[in-house]
Biopython code that builds the backbone (N, CA, C, O; Angstrom):
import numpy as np
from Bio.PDB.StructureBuilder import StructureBuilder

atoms = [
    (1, "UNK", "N", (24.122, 18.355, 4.566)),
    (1, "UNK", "CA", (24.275, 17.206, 5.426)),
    (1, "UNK", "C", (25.627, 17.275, 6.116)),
    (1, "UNK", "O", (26.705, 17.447, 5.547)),
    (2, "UNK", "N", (25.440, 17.130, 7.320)),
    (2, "UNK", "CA", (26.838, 16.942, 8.124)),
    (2, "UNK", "C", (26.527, 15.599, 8.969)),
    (2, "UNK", "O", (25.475, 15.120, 9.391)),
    (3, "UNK", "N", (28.250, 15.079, 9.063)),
    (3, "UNK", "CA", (28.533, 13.611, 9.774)),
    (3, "UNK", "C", (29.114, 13.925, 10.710)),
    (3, "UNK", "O", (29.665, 15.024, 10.764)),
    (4, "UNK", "N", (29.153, 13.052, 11.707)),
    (4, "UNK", "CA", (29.530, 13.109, 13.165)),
    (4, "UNK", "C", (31.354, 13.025, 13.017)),
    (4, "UNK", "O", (31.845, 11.925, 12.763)),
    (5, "UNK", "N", (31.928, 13.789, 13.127)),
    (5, "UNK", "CA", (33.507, 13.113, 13.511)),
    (5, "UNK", "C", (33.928, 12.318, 14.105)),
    (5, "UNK", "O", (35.085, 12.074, 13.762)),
    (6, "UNK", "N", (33.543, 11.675, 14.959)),
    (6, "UNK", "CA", (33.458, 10.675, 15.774)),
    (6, "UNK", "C", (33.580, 9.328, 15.326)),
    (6, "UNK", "O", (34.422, 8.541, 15.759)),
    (7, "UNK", "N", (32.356, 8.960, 14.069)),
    (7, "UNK", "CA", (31.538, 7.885, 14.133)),
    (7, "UNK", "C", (31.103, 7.458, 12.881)),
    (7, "UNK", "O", (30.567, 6.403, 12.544)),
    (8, "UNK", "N", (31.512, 8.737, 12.057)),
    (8, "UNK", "CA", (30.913, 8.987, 10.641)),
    (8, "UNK", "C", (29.442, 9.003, 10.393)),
    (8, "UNK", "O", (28.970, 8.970, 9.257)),
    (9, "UNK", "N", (28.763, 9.051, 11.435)),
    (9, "UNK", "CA", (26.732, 8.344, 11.240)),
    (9, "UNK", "C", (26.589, 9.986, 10.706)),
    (9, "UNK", "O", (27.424, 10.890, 10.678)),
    (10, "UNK", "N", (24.999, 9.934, 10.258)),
    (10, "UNK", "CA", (24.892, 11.253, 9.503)),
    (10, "UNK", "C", (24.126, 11.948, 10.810)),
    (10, "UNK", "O", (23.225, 11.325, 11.371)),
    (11, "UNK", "N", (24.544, 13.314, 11.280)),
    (11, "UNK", "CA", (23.784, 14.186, 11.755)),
    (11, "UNK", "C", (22.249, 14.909, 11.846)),
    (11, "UNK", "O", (21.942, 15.716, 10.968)),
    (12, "UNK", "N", (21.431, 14.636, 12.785)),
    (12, "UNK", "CA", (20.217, 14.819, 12.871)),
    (12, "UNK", "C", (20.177, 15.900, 13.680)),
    (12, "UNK", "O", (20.773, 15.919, 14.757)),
    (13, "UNK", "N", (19.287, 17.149, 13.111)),
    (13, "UNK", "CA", (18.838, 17.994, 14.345)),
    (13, "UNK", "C", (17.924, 17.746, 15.601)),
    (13, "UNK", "O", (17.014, 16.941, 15.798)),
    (14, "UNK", "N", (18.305, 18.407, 16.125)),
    (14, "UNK", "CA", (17.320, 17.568, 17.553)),
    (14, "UNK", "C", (17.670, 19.389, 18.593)),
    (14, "UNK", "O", (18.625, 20.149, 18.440)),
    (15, "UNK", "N", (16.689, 19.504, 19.388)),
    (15, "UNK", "CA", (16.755, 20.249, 20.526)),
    (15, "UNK", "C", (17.419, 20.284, 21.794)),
    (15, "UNK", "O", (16.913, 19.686, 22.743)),
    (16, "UNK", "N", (18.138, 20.706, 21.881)),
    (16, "UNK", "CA", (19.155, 20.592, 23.379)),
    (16, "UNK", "C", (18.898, 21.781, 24.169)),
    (16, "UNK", "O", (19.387, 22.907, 24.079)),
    (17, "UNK", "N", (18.161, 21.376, 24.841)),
    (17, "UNK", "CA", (17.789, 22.378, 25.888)),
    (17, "UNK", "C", (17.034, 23.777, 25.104)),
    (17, "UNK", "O", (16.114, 23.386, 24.386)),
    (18, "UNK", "N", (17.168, 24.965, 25.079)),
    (18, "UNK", "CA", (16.609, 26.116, 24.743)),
    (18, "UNK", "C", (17.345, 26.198, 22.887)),
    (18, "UNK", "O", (16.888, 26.933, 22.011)),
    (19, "UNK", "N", (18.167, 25.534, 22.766)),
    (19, "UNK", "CA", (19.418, 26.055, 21.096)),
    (19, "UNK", "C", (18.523, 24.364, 20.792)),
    (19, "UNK", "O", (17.922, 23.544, 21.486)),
    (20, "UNK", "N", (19.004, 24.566, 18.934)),
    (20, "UNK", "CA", (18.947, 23.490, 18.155)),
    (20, "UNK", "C", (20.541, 22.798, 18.393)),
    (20, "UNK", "O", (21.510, 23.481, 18.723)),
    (21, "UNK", "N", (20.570, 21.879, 18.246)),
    (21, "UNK", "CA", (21.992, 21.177, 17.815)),
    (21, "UNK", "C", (21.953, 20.194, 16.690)),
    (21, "UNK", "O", (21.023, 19.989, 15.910)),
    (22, "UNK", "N", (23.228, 19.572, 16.749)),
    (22, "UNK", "CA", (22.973, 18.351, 15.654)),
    (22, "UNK", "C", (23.299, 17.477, 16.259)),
    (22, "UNK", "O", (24.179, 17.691, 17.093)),
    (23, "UNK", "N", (22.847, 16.341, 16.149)),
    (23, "UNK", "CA", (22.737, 14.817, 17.053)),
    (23, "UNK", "C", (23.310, 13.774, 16.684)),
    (23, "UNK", "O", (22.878, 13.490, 15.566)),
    (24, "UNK", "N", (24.019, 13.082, 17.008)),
    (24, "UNK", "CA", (24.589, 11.707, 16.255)),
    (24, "UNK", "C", (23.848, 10.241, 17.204)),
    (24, "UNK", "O", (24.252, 9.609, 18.180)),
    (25, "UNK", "N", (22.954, 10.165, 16.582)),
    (25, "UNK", "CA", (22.443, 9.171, 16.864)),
    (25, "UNK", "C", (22.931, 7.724, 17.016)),
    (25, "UNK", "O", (22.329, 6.867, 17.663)),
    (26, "UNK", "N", (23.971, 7.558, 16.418)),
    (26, "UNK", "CA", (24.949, 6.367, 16.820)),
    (26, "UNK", "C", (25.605, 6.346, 17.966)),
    (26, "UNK", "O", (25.509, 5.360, 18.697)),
    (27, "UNK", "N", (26.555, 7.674, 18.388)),
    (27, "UNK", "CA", (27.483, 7.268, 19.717)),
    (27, "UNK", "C", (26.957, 8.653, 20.712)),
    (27, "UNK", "O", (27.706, 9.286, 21.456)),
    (28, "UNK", "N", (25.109, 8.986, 20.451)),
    (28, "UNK", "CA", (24.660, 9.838, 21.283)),
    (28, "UNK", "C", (25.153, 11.104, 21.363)),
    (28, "UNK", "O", (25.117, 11.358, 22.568)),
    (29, "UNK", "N", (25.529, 11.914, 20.867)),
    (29, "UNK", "CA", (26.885, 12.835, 21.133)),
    (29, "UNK", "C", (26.160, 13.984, 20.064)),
    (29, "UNK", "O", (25.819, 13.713, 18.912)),
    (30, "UNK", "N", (26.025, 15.175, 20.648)),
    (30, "UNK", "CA", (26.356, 16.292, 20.106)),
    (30, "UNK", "C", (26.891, 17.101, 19.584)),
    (30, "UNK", "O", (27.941, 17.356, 20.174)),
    (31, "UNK", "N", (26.650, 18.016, 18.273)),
    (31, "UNK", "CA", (28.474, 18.489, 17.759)),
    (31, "UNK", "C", (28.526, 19.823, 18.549)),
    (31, "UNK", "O", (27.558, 20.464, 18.958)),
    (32, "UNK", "N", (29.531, 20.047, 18.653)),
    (32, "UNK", "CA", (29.945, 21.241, 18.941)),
    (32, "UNK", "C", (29.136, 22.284, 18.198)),
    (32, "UNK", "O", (28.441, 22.056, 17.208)),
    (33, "UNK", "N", (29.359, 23.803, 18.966)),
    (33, "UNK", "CA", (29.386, 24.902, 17.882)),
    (33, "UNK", "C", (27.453, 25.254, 17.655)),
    (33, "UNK", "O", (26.504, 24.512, 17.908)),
    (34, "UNK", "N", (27.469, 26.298, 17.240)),
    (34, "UNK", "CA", (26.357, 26.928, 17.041)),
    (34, "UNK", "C", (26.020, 26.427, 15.521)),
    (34, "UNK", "O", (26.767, 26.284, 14.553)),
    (35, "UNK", "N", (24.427, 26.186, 15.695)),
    (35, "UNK", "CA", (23.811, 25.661, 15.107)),
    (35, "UNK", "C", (22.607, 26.718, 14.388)),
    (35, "UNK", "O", (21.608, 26.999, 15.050)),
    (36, "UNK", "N", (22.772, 27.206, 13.151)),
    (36, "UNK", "CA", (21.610, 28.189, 12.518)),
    (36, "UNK", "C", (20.222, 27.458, 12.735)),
    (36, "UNK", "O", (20.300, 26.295, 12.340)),
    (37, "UNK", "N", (19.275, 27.705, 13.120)),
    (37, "UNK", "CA", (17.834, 27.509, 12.997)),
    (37, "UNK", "C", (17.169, 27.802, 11.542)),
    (37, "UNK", "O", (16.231, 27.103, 11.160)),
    (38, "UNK", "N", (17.710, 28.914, 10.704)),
    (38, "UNK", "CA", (17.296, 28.485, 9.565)),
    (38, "UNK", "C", (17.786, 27.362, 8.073)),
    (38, "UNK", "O", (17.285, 27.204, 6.960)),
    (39, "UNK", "N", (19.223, 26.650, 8.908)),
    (39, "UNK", "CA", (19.696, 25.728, 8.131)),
    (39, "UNK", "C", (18.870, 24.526, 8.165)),
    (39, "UNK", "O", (19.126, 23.620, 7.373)),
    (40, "UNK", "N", (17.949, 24.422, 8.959)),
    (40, "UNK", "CA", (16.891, 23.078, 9.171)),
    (40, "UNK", "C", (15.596, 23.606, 9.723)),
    (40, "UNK", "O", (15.369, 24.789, 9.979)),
    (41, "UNK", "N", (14.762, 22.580, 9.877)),
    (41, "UNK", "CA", (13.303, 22.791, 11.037)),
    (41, "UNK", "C", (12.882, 21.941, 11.863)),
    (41, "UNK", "O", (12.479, 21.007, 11.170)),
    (42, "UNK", "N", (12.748, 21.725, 12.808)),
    (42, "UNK", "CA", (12.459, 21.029, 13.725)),
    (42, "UNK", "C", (10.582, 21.083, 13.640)),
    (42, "UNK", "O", (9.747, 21.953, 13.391)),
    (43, "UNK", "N", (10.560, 19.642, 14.001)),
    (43, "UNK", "CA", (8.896, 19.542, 14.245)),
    (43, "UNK", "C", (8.361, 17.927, 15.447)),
    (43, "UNK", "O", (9.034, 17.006, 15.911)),
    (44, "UNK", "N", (7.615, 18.104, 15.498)),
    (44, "UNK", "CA", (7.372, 17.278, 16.516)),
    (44, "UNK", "C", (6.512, 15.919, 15.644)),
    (44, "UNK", "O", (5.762, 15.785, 14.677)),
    (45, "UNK", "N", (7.053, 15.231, 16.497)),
    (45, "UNK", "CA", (6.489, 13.540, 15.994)),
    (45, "UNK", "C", (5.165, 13.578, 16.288)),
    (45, "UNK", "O", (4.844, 14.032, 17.386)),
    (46, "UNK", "N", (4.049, 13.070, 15.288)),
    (46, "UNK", "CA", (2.615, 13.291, 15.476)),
    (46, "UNK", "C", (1.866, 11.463, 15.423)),
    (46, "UNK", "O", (2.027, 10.767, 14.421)),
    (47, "UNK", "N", (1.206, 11.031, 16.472)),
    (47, "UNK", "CA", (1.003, 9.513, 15.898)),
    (47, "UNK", "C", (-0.435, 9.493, 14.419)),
    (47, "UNK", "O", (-1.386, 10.076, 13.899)),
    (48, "UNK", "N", (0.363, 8.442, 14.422)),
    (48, "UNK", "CA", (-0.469, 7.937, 12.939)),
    (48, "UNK", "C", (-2.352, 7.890, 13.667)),
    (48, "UNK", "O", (-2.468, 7.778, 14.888)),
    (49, "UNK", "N", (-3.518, 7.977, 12.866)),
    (49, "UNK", "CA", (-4.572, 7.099, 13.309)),
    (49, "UNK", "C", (-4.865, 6.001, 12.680)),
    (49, "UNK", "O", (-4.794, 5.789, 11.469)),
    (50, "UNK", "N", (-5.175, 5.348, 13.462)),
    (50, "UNK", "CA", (-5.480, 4.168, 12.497)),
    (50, "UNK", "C", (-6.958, 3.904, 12.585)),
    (50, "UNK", "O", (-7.800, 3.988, 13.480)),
    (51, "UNK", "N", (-6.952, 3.425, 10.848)),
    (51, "UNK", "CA", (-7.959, 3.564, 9.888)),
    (51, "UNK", "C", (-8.908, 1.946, 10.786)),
    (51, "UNK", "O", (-8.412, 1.029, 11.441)),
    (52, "UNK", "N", (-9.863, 2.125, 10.538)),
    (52, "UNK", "CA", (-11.057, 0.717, 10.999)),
    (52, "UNK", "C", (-10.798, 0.094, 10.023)),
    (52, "UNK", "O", (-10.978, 0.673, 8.952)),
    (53, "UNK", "N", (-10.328, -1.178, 10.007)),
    (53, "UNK", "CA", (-10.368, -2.188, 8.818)),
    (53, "UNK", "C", (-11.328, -3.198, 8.508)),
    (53, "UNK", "O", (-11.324, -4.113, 9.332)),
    (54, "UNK", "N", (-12.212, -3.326, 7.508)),
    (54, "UNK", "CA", (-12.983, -3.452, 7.228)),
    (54, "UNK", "C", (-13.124, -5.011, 6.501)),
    (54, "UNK", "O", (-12.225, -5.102, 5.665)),
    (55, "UNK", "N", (-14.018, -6.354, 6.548)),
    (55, "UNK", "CA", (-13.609, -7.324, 6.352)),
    (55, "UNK", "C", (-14.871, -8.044, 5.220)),
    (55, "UNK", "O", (-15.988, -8.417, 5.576)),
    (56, "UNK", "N", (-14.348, -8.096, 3.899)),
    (56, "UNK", "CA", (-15.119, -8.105, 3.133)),
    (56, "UNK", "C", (-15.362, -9.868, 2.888)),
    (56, "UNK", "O", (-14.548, -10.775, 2.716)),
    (57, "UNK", "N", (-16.593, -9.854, 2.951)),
    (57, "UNK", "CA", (-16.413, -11.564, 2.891)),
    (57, "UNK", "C", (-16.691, -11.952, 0.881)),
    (57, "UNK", "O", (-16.816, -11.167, -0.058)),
    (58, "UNK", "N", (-16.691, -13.530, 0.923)),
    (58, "UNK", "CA", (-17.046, -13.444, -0.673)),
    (58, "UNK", "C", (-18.013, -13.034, -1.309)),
    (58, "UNK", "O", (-18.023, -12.354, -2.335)),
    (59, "UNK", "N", (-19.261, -13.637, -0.419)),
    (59, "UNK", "CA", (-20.477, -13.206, -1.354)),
    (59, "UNK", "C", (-20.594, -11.645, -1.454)),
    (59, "UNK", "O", (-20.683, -11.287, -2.628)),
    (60, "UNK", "N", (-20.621, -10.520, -0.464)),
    (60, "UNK", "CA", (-20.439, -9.456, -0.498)),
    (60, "UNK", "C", (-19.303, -9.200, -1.860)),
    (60, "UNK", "O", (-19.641, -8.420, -2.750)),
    (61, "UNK", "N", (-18.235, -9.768, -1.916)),
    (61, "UNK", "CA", (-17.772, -9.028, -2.786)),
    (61, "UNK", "C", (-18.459, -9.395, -4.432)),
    (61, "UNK", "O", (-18.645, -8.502, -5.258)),
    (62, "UNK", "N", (-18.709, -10.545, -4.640)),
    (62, "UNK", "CA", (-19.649, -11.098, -5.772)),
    (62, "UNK", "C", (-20.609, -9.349, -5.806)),
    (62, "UNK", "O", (-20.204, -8.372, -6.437)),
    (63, "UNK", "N", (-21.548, -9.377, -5.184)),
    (63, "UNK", "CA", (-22.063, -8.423, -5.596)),
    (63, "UNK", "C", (-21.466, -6.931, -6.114)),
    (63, "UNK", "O", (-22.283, -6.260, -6.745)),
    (64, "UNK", "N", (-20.348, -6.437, -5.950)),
    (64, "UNK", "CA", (-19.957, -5.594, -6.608)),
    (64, "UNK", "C", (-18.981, -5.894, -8.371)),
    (64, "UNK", "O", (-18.441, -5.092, -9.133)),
    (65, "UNK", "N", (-19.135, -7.332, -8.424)),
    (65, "UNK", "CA", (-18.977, -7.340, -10.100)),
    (65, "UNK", "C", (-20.126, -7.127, -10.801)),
    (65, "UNK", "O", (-21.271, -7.301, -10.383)),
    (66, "UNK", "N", (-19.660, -6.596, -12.297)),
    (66, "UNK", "CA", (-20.570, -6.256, -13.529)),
    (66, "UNK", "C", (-21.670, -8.362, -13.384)),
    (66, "UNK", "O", (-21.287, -9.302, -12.689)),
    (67, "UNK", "N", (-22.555, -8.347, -14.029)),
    (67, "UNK", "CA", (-22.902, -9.009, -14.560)),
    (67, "UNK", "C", (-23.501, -8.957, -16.451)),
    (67, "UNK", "O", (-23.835, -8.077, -17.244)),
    (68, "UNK", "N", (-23.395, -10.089, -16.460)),
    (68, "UNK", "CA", (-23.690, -10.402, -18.178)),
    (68, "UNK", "C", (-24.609, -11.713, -18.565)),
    (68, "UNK", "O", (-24.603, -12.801, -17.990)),
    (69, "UNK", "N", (-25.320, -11.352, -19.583)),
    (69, "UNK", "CA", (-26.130, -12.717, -19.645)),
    (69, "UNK", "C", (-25.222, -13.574, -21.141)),
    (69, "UNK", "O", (-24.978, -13.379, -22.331)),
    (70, "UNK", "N", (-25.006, -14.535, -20.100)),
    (70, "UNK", "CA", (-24.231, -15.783, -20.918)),
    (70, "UNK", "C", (-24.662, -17.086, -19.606)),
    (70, "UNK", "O", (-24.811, -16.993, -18.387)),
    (71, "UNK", "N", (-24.782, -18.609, -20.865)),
    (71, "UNK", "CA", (-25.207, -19.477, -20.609)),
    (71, "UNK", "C", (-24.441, -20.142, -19.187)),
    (71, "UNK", "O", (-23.238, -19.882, -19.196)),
    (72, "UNK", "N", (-24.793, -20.780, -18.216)),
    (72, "UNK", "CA", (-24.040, -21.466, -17.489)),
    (72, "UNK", "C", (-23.124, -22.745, -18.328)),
    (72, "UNK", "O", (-23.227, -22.480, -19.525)),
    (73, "UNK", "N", (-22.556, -23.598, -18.207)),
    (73, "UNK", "CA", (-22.439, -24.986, -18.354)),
    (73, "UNK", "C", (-23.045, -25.867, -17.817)),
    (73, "UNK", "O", (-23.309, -26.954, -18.329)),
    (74, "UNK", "N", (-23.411, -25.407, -16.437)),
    (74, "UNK", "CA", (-23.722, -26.518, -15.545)),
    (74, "UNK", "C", (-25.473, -26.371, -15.360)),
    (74, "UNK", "O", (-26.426, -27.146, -15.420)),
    (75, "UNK", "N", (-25.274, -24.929, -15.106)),
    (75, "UNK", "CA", (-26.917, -25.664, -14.921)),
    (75, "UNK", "C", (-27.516, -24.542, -16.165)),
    (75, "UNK", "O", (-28.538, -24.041, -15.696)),
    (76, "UNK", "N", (-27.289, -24.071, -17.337)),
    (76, "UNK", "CA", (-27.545, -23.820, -17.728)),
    (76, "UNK", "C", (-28.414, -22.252, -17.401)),
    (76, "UNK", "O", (-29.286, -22.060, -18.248)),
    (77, "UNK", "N", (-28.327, -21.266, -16.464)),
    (77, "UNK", "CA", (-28.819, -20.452, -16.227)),
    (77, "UNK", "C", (-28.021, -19.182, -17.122)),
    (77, "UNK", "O", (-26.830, -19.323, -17.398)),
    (78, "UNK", "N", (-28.721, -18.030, -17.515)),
    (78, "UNK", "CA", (-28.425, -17.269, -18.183)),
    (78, "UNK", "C", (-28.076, -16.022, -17.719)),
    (78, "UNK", "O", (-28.260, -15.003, -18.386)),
    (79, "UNK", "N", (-27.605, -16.032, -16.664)),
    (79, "UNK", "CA", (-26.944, -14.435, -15.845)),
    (79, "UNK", "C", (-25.567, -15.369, -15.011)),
    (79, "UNK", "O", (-25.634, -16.384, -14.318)),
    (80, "UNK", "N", (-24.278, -14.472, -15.458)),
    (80, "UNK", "CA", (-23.411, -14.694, -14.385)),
    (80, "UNK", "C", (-22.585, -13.229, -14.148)),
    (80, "UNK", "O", (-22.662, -12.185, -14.795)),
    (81, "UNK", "N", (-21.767, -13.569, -12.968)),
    (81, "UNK", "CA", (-20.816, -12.296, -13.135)),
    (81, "UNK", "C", (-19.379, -12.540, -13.759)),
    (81, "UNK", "O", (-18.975, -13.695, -13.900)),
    (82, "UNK", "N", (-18.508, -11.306, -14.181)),
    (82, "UNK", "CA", (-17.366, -11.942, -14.776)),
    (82, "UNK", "C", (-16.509, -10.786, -14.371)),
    (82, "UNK", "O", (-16.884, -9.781, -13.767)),
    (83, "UNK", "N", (-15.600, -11.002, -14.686)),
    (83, "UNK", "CA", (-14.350, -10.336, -14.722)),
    (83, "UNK", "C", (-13.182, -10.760, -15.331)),
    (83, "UNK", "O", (-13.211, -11.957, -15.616)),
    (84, "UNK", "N", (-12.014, -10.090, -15.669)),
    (84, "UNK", "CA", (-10.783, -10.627, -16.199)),
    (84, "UNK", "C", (-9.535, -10.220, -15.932)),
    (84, "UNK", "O", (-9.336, -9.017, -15.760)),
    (85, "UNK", "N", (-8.338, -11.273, -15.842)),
    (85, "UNK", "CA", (-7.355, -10.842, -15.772)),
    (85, "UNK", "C", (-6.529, -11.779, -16.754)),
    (85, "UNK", "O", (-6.829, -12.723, -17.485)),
    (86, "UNK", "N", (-5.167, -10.993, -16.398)),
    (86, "UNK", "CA", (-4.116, -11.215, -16.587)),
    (86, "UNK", "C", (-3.425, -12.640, -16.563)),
    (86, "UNK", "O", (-2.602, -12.788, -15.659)),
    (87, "UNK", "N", (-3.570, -13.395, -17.163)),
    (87, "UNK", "CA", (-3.004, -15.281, -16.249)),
    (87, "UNK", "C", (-1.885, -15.438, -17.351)),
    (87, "UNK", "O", (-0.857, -15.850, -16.815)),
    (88, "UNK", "N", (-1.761, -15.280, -18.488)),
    (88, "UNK", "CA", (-0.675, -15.160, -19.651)),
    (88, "UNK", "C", (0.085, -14.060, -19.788)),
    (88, "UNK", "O", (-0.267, -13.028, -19.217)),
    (89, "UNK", "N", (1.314, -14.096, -20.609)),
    (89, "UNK", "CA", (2.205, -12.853, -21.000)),
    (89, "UNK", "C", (1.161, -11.544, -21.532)),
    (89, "UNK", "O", (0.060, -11.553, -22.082)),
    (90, "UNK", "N", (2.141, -10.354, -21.051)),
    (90, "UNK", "CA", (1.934, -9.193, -21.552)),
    (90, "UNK", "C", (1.329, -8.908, -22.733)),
    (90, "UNK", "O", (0.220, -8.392, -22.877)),
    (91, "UNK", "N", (2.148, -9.286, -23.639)),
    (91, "UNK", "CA", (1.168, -9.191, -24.954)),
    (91, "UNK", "C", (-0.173, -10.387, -25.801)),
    (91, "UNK", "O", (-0.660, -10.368, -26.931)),
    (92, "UNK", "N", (-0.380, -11.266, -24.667)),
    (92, "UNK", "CA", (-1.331, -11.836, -25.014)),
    (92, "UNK", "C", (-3.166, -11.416, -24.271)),
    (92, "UNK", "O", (-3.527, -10.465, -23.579)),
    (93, "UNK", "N", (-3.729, -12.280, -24.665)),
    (93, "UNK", "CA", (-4.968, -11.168, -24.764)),
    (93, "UNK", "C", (-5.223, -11.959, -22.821)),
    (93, "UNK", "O", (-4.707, -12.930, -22.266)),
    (94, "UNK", "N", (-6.379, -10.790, -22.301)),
    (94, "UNK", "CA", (-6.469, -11.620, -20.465)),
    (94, "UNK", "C", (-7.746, -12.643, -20.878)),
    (94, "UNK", "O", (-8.468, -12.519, -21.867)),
    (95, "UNK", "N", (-7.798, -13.383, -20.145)),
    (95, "UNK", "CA", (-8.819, -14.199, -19.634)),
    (95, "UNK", "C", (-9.771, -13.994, -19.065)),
    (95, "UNK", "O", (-9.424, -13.585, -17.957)),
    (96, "UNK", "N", (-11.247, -14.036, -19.162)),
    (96, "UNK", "CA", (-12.162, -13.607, -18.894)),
    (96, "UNK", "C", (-12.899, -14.698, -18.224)),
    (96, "UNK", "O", (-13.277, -15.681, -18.861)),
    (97, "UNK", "N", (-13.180, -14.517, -16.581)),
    (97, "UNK", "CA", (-13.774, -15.451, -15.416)),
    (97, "UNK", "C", (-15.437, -15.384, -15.494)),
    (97, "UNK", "O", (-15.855, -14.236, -15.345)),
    (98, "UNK", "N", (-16.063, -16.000, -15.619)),
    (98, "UNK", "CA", (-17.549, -15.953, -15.338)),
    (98, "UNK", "C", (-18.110, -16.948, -14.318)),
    (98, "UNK", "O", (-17.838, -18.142, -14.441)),
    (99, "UNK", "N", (-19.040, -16.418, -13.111)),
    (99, "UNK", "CA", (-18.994, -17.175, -11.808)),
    (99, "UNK", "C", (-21.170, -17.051, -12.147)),
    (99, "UNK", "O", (-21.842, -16.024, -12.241)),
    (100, "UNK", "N", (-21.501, -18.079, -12.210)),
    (100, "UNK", "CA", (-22.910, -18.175, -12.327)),
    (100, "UNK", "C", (-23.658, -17.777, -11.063)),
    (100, "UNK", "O", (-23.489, -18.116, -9.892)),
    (101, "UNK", "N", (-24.605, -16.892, -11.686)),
    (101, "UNK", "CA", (-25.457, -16.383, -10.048)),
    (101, "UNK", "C", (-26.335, -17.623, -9.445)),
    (101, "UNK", "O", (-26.723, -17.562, -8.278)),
    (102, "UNK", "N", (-26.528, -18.338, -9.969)),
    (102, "UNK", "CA", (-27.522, -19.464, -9.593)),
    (102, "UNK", "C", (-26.897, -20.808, -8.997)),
    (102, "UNK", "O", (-27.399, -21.264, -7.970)),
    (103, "UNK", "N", (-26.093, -21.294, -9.449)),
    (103, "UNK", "CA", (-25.222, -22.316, -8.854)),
    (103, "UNK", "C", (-23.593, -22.274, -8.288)),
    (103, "UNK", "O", (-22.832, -23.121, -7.819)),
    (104, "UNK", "N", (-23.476, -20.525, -8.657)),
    (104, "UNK", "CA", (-21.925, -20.407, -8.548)),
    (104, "UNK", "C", (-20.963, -20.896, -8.891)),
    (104, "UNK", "O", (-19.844, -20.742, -8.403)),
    (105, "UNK", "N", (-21.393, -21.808, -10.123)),
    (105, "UNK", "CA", (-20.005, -22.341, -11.286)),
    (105, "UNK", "C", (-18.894, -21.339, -11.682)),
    (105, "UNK", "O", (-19.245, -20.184, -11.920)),
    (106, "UNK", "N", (-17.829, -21.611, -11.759)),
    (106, "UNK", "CA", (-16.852, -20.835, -12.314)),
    (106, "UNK", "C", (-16.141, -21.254, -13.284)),
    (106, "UNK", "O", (-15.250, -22.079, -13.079)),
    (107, "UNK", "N", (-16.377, -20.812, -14.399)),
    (107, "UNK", "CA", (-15.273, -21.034, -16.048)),
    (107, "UNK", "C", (-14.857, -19.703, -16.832)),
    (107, "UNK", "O", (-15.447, -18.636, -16.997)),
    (108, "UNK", "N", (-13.622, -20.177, -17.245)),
    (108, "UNK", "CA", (-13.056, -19.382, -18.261)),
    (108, "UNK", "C", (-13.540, -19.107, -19.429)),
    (108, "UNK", "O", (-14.535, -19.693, -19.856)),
    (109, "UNK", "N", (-12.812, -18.040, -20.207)),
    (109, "UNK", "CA", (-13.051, -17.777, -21.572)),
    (109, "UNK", "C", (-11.825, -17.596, -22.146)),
    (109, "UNK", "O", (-11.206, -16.830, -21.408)),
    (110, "UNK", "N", (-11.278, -17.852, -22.914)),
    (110, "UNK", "CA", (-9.743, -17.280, -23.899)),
    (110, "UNK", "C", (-10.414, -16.760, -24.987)),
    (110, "UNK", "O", (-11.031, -17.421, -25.823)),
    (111, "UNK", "N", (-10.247, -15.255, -24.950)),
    (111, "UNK", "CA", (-9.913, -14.563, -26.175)),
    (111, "UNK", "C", (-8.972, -14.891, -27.610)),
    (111, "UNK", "O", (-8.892, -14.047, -28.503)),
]
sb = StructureBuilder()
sb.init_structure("model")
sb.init_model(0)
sb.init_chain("A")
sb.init_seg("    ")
for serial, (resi, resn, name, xyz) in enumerate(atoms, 1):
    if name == "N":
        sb.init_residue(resn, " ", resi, " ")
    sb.init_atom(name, np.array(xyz, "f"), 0.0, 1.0, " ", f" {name:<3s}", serial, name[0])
structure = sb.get_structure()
């Protein structure tokens, strides 16, 4: 790594005409002096693509949880989906969500 004398900013290679140089991007300025081509590499800026973003609504995502047969509360139906997380400390046990396929109730479980 080399710094600009100038300015102290850190030195970037960059192309000056047909030679490499080193660039100070703060006060624009070039250093002096011959510059090795194998002390760095130069490459060209490539743009990103951007990805299609995709917009998942709720019920769509409902269908990609597990389901289990356990009772509703509410209306008493015997299939819901569940999942669990984390809602307490680290070393306590997670909480387990169950969302009923039939009326779409949602209750907990504590382990």
């Amino acid at each position: 790594m080399e710094f600009c004398s100038k300015c102290g900013a850190l030195l970037v290679p960059k192309r000056k005409g047909t030679k490499n140089a080193l660039y100070c991007r703060k006060c624009e300025k070039f250093r002096a002096g011959k510059v090795k081509s194998k002390d760095f590499k130069l490459g060209t800026a490539t743009e990103k693509h951007v990805e299609e973003i995709v917009v998942v609504d709720k019920k769509s995502r409902l269908d990609t949880l597990p389901k289990t047969h356990v009772q509703c509360p509410k209306c008493e139906n015997n299939e819901a989906f569940w999942w669990m997380e984390q809602t307490r400390a680290a070393d306590e046990a997670p909480t387990r969500f169950y969302k009923c396929t039939k009326c779409e109730h949602v209750w907990r479980e504590y382990e």
